[in-house]
N, C-alpha and C positions, 0 to 999 in steps of 0.2 A: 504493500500500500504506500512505500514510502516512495516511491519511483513517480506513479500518477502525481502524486502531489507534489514533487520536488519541479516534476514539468513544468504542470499548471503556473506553477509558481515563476518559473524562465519565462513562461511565453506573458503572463501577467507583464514583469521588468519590461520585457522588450519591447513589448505593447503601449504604455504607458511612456514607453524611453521617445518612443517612433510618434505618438500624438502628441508631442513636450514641443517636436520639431516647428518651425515656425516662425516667422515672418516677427519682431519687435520693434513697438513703435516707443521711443520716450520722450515723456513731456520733458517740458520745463518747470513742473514744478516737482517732479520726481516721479513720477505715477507712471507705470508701462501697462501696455494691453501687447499681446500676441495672438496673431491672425494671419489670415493669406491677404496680402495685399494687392489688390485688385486694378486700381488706379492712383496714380500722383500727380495731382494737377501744382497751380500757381498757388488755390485758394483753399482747395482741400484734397484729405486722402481719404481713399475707401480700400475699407476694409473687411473682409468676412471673418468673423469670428461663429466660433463654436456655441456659445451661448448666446447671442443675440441678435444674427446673423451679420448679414451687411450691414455698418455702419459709417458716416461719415464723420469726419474730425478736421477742427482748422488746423491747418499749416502752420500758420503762426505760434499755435502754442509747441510745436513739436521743435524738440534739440538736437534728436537721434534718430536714424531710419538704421535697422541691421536687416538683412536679411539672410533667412535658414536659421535664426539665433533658436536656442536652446534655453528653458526655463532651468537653469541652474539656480544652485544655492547661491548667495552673497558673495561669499569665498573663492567661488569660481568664475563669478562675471567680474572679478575685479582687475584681473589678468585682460581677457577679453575688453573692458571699456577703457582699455590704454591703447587699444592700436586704436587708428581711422578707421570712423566711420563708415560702412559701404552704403555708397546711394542707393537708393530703391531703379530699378530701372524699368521705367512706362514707357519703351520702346519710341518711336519717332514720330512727327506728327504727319510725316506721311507714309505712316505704313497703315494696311489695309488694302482692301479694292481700291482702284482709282487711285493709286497711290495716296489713300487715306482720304481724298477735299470732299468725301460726300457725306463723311459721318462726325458723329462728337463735338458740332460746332456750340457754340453759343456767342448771342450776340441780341440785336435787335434792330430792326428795318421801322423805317418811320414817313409820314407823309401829311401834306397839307396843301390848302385848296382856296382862295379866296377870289371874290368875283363882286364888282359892283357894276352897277349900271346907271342912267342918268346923265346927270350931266360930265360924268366921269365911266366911262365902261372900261373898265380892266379886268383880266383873269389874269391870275398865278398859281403857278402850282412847283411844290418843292416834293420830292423823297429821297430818301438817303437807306444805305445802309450798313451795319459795321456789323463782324464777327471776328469772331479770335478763337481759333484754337488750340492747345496747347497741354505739354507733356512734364515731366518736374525737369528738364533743363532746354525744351523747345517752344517758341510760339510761332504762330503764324496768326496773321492779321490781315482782314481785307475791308476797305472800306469803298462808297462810293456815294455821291450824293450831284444831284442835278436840278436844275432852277430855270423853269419856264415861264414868260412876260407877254399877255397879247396884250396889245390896244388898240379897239374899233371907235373909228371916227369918219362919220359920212358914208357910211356902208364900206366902209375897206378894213379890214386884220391887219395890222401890223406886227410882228413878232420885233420886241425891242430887248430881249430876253434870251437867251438858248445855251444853257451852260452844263457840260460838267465836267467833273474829275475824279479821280478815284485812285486807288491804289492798293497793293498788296508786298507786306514785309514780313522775312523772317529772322526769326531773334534767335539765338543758342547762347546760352548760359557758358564763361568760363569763369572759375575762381570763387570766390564770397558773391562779390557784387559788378561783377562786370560781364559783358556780353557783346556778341559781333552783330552784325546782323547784314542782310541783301536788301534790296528794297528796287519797286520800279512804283512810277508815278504819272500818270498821264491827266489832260487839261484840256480843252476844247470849248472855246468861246467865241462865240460866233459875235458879238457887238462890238466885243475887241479886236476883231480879223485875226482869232486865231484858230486857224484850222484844226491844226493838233500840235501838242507840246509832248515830250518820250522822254523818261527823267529816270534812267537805273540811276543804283546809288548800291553803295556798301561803306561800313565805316564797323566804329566798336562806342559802347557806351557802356555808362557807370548806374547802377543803381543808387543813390543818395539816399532812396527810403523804397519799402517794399511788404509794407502788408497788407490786411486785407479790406483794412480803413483805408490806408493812403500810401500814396504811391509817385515816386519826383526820379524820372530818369534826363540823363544829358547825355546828346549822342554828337559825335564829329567823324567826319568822313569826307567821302568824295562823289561825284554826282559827273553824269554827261546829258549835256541839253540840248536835245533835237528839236530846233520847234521849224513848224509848217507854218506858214502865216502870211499877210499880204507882202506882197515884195519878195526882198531873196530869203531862202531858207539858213537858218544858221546853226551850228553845232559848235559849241564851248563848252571846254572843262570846268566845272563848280565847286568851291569848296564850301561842307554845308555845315552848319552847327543848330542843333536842337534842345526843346525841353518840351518834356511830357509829364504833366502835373495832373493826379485822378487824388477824388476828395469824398469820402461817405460822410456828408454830413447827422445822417440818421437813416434806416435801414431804409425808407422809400427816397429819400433825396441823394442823387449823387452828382459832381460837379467835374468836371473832366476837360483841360486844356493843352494844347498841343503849340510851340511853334516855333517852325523852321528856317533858318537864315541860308538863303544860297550865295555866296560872292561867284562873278566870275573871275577865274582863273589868269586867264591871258588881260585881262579890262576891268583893273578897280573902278572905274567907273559905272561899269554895268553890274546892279543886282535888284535881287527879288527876297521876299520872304512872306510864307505862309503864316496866319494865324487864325487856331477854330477854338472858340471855347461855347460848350455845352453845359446844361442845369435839366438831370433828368430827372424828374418826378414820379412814382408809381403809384398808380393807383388802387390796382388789383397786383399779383404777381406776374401778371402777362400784359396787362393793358397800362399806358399813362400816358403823359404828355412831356413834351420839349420843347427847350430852347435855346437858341444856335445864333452868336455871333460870330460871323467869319470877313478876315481881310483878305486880300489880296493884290500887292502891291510890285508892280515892275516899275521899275527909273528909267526903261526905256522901252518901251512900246512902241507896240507897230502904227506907222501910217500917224494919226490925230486922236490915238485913242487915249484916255485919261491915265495914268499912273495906277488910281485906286482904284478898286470894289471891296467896299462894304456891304453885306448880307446878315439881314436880319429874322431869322424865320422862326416860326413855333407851329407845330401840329402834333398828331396823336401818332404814340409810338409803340410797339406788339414786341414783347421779348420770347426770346425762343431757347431753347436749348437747358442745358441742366442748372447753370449758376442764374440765380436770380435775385 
């Protein structure tokens, strides 16, 4: 009889050793759960646990990702919490089908409409839209927003109006707080005679702040500018400097600015710089409204066109995807 039981007893150990195995997350303030770690985003991680299944956790609070750790005694993880930490790794942000861009986005698309008539008859109509997706040391970012102007006077439409621009970047995490990234940006304004502007760029930036309240990056890099426009076409080297300022003022209100200096390269005298700042509201978890001050300023434009646009727009905006 002593043989059954001495088994039992092995296959118990080994059982118990093999379920111990396990993915360890630890806070900051001491406390560890272990689980299979399923995803690592910017904002949070998920995790499946045994007791209470999938669960999410902020980022912020966490000090330590191990992965395969082992529920050891004290004694023995203290050997173990001297070497480096190993990153948890959520694979790339474009892997999947479609080399990943069809799935796991979040973001939100937005649009507005206004139309008077009388002694004034104008329509306009704005939508935009931005998503980001992203892995614990990848993002990718695409946004895009356009801005239409009629005016009927005497039975004739005039379009004084027909903008947009858009663009898409990726980011990859090196170090603490710093990161490279690609970037391409395109422009197309038709009041300002320009047909199309093609704006790659790569550079590296610094994180200055990065939770899940707020958020201050500064990027510098380099840029080439293809623009189409009235007259001859031109193509200069740019050198670009940015800031990226995101602000939770309270869990429906968030405040989010963006702006980018291009110098030209070969012509101190010729540049441009971007600026967008936004005040999102929510109303429900998926529904709310916006509002969008953007410049856009060239020192040398085409043909008699003005330097500046200034845009002032608000409508209702639908959020999509898992973080909200």
């Amino acid at each position: 009889m002593r043989c059954p039981c001495f088994i039992i007893l092995i296959f118990a150990i080994l059982t118990s050793a093999s379920t111990a195995l396990g993915d360890e997350i630890i806070f900051k303030n001491g406390d560890r759960i272990t689980g299979n770690i399923k995803a690592v985003g910017d904002d949070v991680i998920a995790v499946e646990t045994e007791y209470a299944g999938t669960i999410t956790i902020k980022r912020s609070a966490v000090i330590e990702i191990r992965k395969n750790a082992s529920r050891a005694t004290d004694q023995e993880a203290k050997p173990a919490a001297s070497k480096p930490a190993e990153k948890a790794d959520a694979g790339s942000v474009f892997s999947g089908p479609f080399f990943g861009l069809l799935d796991n986005w979040d973001g939100s698309g937005n649009f507005g409409f206004s139309i008077s008539s009388g002694n004034s008859n104008n329509s306009t109509m704005t939508t935009g839209l931005r998503a980001t997706k992203s892995t614990g040391s990848e993002k990718l970012t695409f946004y895009v927003r356009s801005l239409w102007n009629s005016t009927r006077s005497r039975g004739r439409t005039t379009t004084t109006q027909n903008a947009y621009w858009g663009g898409i970047r990726f980011d990859r995490n090196f170090g603490q707080n710093l990161f490279s990234f690609v970037s391409y940006d395109f422009e197309r304004d038709r009041p300002k005679k320009l047909s199309f502007r093609s704006v790659p760029g790569v550079g590296i930036g610094r994180h200055l702040r990065n939770s899940d309240e707020s958020v201050i990056d500064i990027i510098v890099g380099g840029a080439w500018n293809r623009t189409f426009q009235a007259g001859p076409n031109t193509d200069s080297p740019e050198v670009l400097t940015g800031l990226v300022m995101k602000q939770r003022l309270n869990p429906r209100v968030k405040f989010q600015k963006s702006f980018t200096f291009y110098q030209n390269a070969t012509d101190l005298n010729e540049y441009r710089f971007l600026l967008d700042a936004t005040m999102n509201i929510d109303v429900t978890r998926r529904v709310g409204f916006y509002i969008t001050a953007g410049d856009r300023f060239n020192n040398d434009p085409a043909g008699r066109s003005r330097k500046n646009d200034f845009l002032l727009t608000t409508g209702i905006k639908w959020s999509f995807g898992s973080k909200r």
